[in-house]
N, C-alpha and C positions, 0 to 999 in steps of 0.2 A: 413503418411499424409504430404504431402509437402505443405510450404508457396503457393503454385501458388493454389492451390484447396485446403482452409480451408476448415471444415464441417462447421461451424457457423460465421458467418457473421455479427456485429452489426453496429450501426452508431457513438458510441462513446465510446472506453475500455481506464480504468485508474485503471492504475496500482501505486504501493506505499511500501514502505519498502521493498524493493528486499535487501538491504545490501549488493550486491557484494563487494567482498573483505573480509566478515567476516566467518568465520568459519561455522556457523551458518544456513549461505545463503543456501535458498532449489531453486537456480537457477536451477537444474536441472526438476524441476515437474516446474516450471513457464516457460521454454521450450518447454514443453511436452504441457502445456498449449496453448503455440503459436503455435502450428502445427496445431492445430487446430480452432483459435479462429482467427480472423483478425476484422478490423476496419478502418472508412476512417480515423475516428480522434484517435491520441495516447495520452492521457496525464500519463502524468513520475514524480507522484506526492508528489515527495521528498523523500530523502535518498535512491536512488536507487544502490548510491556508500557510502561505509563506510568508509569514510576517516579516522575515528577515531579507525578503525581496523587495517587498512592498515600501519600507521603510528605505532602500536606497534607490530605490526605483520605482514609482509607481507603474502597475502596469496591469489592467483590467476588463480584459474586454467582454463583447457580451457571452460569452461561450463560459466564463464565469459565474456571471449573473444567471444563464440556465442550469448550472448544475444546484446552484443553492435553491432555485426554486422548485428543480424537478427532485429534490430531495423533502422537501415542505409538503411538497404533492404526492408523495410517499406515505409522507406522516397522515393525514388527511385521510388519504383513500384506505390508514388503517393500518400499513406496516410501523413498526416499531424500528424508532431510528438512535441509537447512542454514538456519542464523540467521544473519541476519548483523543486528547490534545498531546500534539506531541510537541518536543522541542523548536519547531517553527511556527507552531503556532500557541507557543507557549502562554500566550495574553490570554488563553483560554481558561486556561488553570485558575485563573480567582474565579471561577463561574463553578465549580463543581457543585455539585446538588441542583444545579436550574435549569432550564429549558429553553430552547427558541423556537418560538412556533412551534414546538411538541420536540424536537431534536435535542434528546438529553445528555447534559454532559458532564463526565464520569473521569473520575481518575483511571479505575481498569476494571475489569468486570471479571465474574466468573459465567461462561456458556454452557447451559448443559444442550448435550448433542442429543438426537435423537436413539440412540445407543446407550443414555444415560451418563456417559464418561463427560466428565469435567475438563471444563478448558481455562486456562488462565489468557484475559485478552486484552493485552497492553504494549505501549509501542515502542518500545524499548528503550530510547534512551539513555533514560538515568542509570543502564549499567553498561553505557559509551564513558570512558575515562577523558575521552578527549574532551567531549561534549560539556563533559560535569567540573573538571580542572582546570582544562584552558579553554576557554568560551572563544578568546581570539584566535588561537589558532583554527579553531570549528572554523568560524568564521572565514579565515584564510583558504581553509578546504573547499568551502562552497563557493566563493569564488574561483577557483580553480576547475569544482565540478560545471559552476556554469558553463567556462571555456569550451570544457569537454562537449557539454549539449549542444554548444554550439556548432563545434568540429562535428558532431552527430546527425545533426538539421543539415548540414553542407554536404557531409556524403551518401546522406539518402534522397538527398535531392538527386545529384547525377545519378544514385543507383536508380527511381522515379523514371529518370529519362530515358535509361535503357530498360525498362521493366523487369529490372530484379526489385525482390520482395526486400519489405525494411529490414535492417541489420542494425542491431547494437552496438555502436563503436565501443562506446563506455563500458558498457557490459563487456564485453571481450578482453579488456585491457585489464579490468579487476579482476577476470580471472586467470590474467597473463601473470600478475603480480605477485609476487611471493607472499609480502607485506600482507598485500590484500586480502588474501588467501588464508594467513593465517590469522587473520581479522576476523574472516568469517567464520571460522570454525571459532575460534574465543568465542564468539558473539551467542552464537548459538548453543553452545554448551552451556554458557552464563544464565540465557534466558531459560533454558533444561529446568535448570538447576532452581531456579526461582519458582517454576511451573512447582517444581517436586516439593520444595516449601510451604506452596500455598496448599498442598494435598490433592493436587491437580492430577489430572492425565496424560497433557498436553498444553501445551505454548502458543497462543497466536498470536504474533506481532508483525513491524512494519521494519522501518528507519533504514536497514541500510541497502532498499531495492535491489534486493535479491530473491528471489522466487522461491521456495522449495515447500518439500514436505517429507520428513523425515525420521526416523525416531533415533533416540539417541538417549544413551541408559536409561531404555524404559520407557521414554516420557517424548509422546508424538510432537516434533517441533513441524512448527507451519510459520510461514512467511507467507505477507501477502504481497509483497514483491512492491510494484509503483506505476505511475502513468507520467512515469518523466522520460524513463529507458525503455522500460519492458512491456508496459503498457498489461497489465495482470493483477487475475483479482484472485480469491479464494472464494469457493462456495461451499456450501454445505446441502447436499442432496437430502430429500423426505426420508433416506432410509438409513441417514448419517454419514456414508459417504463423504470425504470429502475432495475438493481438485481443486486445481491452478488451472482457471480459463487465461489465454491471453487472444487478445484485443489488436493485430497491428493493422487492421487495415478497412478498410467501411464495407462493413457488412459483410465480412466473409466467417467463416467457418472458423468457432473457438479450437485451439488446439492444446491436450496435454502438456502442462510441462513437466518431462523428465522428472522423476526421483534423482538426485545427486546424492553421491559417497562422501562421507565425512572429509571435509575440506585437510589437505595436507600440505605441506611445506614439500614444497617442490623438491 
């Protein structure tokens, strides 16, 4: 399926955690993705380069170098592409107001949907306390979530050999975890809460690769979830509509993801 004749068609795709550069990165199924998915609008909604990989490891191939060009070629044949940089690829940030090749890059946007309703579109971050006060500890984390990707690449490989479908190790585990759990619900209340500030409608961010879409007093939260674990994008349908496609496997069939209940302490 070539970019000139997608199969599916939406009015607004945002994408989030792609981590080019890192080991990790499952740019090749968010490819496979784009051959068939197209969009007039792109949003690129943080960390889609890992600087913080790149810098202990370089690691680059060309499954890389296709996605920055099939995004260029986007701009070109006419969609409308914004970055908005998130804390791994934070070197981005001195760029706000310019462009690459037409890919413009923004602190955080406001979206209006086709419904008219206001979105607030920013990748969270800066209201991660870890992220924002102890930089090393972050640090520490992601080295540790690398581990995890890797234990994740090791048991879908045997699952591969017996042809069961991929599974999330990492993903499972976060939501095994109390800690984690009550991570994500802060998370998402915080960013609510910010939406409700800006005189928003609704939230749409990235950072802690988790999928949903939700409302939560009032104010519709949306994650676009990542292509490290879950491999899941957000769209936006011509009639405002929106969903969680995920992506695990070449060429098959996008599937729902679930509405989830406000995350609770076990």
């Amino acid at each position: 399926m070539s970019d000139s004749s997608p199969e599916r068609r939406f009015r607004t795709l945002f994408i989030s955690d792609v981590h080019l550069g890192a080991r990790g990165s499952q740019c090749d199924r968010l490819l496979d993705f784009l051959r068939v998915h197209d969009a007039d609008t792109i949003y690129l909604v943080g960390d889609i380069i890992d600087g913080w990989a790149l810098k202990s490891n370089w690691h680059w191939p060309q499954s890389h170098n296709d996605f920055v060009q099939k995004m260029l070629r986007r701009v070109r044949k006419g969609a409308r592409v914004l970055y908005i940089p998130g804390n791994h690829d934070e070197f981005l940030r001195s760029y706000y107001g310019t462009h690459f090749g037409g890919v413009e890059v923004v602190e955080q946007a406001i979206h209006e949907g086709a419904d008219g309703k206001r979105y607030l579109v920013i990748h969270g971050d800066i209201f991660d306390l870890v992220v924002q006060n102890a930089r090393w500890l972050a640090h520490l984390g992601d080295k540790a979530y690398d581990f995890a990707i890797q234990m994740n690449r090791l048991v879908n490989a045997f699952r591969k050999l017996f042809g069961v479908p991929y599974w999330s190790l990492s993903q499972w585990a976060k939501l095994k975890v109390k800690n984690a759990v009550n991570y994500i619900g802060a998370f998402e209340q915080t960013l609510a809460g910010e939406a409700k500030r800006h005189g928003a409608d609704g939230v749409i961010c990235g950072h802690i690769h988790y999928a949903t879409i939700r409302d939560e007093n009032g104010i519709r939260y949306m994650n676009c979830g990542d292509w490290v674990e879950s491999c899941t994008a957000l769209v936006e349908h011509e009639d405002g509509r929106f969903e969680i496609l995920t992506w695990t496997g070449p060429l098959q069939r996008t599937e729902p993801v679930p509405r989830v209940a406000t995350a609770k302490a076990a």
